[in-house]
N, C-alpha and C positions, 0 to 999 in steps of 0.2 A: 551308404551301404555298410559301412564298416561301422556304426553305429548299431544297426541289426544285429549281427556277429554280435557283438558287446552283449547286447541285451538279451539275447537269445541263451548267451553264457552265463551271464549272472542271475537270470531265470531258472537255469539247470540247476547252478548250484544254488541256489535258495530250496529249489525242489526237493536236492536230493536231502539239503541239512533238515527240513520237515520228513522225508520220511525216515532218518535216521530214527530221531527224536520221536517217529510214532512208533517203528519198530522197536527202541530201547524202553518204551514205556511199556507192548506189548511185552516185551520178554520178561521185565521186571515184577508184571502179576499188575499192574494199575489198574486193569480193564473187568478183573474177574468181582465176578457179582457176589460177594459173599452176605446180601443182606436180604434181598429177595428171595432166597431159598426159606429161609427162617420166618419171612414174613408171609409167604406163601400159606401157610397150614391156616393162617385166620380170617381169608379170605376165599376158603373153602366152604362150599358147603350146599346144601339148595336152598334154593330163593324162593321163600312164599309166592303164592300163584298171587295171594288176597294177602290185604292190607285190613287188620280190623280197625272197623271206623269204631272213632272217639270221636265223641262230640263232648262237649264243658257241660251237657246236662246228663250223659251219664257219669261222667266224671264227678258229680257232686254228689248222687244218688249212693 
C-alpha cells in the first residue's frame, strides 16, 4: 500500500514539473504563430470551378 502513496507522489510531481515547463513556454511567446499570418494572403483566393484541359496535341499545335 505504501508503494501506491509513492507512486501516486512522484506522478504528481512529474505532472506538475510538465505543466510548469508548458506554462513557462506559454508565457515566453513559443506557441505564437508568427508565420501563418504572412503565409495566409497566398493561399487566398477563388479556386477555378474548371481545370483547362491540355492534352500534348494541343500543346504542340
Amino acid at each position: 500500500m505504501e508503494v501506491i502513496f509513492l507512486l501516486i507522489c512522484i506522478s504528481l510531481i512529474v505532472a506538475l514539473g510538465f505543466l510548469m515547463a508548458y506554462l513557462n513556454a506559454v508565457r515566453d511567446g513559443q506557441f505564437d504563430d508568427e508565420v501563418t499570418p504572412a503565409m495566409r494572403i497566398l493561399f487566398d483566393g477563388d479556386v477555378p470551378s474548371e481545370k483547362p484541359s491540355t492534352s500534348a496535341e494541343e500543346q504542340t499545335k
